[in-house]
N, C-alpha and C positions, 0 to 999 in steps of 0.2 A: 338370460337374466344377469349372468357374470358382465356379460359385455355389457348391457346398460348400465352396469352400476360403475363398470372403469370408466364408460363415456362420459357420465356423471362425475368422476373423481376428476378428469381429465377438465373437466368444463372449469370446476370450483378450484381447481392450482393454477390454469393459465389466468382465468380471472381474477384471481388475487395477486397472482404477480404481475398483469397490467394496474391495477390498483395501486400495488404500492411503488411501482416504477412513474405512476403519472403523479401520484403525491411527492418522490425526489425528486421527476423532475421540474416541478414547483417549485421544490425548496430551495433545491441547486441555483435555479435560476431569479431567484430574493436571494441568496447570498450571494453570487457574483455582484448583481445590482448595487449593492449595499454599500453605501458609503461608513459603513462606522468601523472608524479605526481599529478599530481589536479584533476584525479581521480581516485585517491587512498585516502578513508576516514579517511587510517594511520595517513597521513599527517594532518587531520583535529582534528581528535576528538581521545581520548584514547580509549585502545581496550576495558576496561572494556562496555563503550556507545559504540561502536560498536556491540558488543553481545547482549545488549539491543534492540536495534536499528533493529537487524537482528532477535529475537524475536516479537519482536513487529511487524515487519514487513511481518509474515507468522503470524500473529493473527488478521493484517489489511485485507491481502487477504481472511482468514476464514468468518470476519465480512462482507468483499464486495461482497465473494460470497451469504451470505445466505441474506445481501441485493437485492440481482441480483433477488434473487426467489421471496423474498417476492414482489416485487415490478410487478414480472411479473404477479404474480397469484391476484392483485389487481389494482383497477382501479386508475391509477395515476394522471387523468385529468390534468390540465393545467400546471403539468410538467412532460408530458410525453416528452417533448421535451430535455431537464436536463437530463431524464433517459435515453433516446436514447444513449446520446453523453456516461453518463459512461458506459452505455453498451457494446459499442463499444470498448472504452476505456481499461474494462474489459476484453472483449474476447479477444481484441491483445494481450496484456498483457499476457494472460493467452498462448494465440496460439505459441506465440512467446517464451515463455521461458519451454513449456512444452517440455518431449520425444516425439517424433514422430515416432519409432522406429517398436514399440511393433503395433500388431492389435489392441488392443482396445487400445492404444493413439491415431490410425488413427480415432475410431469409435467417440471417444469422442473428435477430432477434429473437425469433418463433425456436431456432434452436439453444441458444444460452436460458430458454427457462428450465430451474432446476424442478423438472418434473418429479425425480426420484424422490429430493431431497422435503419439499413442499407435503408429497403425499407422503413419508415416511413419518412426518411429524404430526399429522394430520388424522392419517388411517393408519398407522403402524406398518403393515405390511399391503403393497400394492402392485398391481401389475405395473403401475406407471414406474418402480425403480427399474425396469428393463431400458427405459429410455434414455439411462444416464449414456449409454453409448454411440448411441447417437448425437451426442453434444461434442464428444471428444473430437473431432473435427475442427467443431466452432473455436474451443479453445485453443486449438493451434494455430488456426490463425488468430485470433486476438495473440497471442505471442510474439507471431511476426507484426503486428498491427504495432504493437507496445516498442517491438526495437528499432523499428521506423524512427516511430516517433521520439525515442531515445536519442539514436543517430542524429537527426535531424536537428533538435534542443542543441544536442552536444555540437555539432559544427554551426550551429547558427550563430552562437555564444562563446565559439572559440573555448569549447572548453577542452580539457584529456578524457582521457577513457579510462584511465588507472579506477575509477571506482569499480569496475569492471573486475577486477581480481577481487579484491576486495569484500564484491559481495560476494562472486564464486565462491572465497574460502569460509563466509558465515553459510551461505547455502549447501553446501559441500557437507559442513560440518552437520548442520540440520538432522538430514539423515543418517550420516554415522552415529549418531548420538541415538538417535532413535533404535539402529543396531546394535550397537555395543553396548548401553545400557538399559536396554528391551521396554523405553516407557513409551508413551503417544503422539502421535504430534504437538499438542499443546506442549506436554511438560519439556519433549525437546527444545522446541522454540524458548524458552524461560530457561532450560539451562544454557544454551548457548547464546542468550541474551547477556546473560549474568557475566557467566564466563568471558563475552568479549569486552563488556564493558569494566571488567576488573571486579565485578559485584560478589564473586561466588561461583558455584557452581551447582545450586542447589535450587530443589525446586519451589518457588515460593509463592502460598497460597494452596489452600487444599481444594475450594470450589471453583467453578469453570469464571465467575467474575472477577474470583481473587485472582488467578492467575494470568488471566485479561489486564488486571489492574497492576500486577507486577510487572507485567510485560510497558505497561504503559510507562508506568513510572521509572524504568530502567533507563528506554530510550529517551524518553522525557526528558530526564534530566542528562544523559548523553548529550541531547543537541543543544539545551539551555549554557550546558557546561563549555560546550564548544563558542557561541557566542559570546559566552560572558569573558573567554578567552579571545575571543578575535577584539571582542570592544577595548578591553584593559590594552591590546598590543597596539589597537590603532589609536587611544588616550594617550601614551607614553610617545608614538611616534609625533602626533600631532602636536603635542609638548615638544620633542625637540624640534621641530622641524620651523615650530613659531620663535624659540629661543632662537635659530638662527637666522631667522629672517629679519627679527629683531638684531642681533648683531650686522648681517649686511647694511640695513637701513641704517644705523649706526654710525656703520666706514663710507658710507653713500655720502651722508650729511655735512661728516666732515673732511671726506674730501672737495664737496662741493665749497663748505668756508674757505677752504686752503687758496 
């Protein structure tokens, strides 16, 4: 009877997480299509912060996957509830924008469903969270998948690697924070959001969407801020640069009269 009920529990997490993998990848693929400007980050930000931005953003997923493991192969107590949700979060993410083409993208689909995480929230306690272990594989290689693909952006684009330290010393710190100030994942991430962005050092927002929302708004306005600086330095350059083109055209003119 145990076992038909886990086969049962087993049937209703993998089929929800094909469910909601095949509705992102719908939506995914209406917003690539989508021609309206407002999402398009041309419109926002210079391409130079774009290239950054898309660096750093295959060095976020490298960092979340090797979060993913460490978290499953320890005992997260009283937020395991926190880990569930980016668990999930994760594997769509990842379900959703990976090949599914190839045989072993199907095999390392069937293993990135967060089986543990799905039934934890679902049936509270399940035989399925033994299967977080078997996942820990999948997400190492999507790590190596992620620095690939890092590498690859990065010398395609002629960019540096210097972000490369950079995020080491926020991801470094991540978990020192969590040790020396004995709080959760969440609140570490919002102190050392704070902390790097000059905001503070404090944890802000007491519930799990406030602190989502701090965390949002921190960075937010981090890279807004970084734009509105790149614009103003490339306004002021383009101002002189036309002031002297206008003076050439100028000594052009009249030496041409002379």
């Amino acid at each position: 009877m145990d076992l038909f009920i886990t086969l049962i529990q087993f049937v209703i997490v993998v089929a929800i997480f094909v469910i909601l993998t095949f509705i992102g990848v719908n939506v995914n693929n209406r917003l690539k299509g989508s021609s309206n400007r407002y999402l398009n980050p041309r419109e926002f930000l210079p391409e130079d912060e774009i290239h950054t931005l898309r660096q750093v953003g295959y060095l976020i997923l490298m960092a979340a996957c090797f979060v993913n493991v460490f978290y499953s192969l320890i005992e997260t107590g009283n937020s395991f509830f926190e880990f569930a949700i980016f668990d999930i979060a994760l594997s769509l993410f990842i379900a959703i924008t990976m090949d599914k083409e190839s045989k072993k993208s199907k095999i390392l689909f069937i293993l990135v469903i967060p089986y543990g995480a799905i039934s934890y929230l679902l049936f509270d306690i399940s035989p399925l969270i033994f299967l977080e272990f078997i996942r820990v594989p999948a997400f190492l290689i999507f790590i190596k998948i992620y620095y690939d693909k890092f590498m690859e952006y990065t010398n395609s684009n002629g960019l540096g690697v210097t972000i490369i330290l950079l995020f080491s010393i926020i991801f470094i710190s991540f978990f020192i924070t969590q040790l020396v100030e004995g709080v959760n994942p969440l609140d570490s991430l919002v102190m050392v959001s704070n902390a790097f962005t000059s905001n503070g050092y404090t944890v802000l927002g007491d519930s799990i969407p406030g602190k989502i929302n701090s965390i949002f708004l921190v960075w937010g306005g981090y890279i807004i801020s970084g734009a509105g600086t790149a614009t103003l330095t490339a306004a002021i350059l383009m101002k002189h640069f036309k002031k002297r083109v206008r003076e050439l055209e100028k000594l052009i003119e009249e030496g041409g009269d002379e």
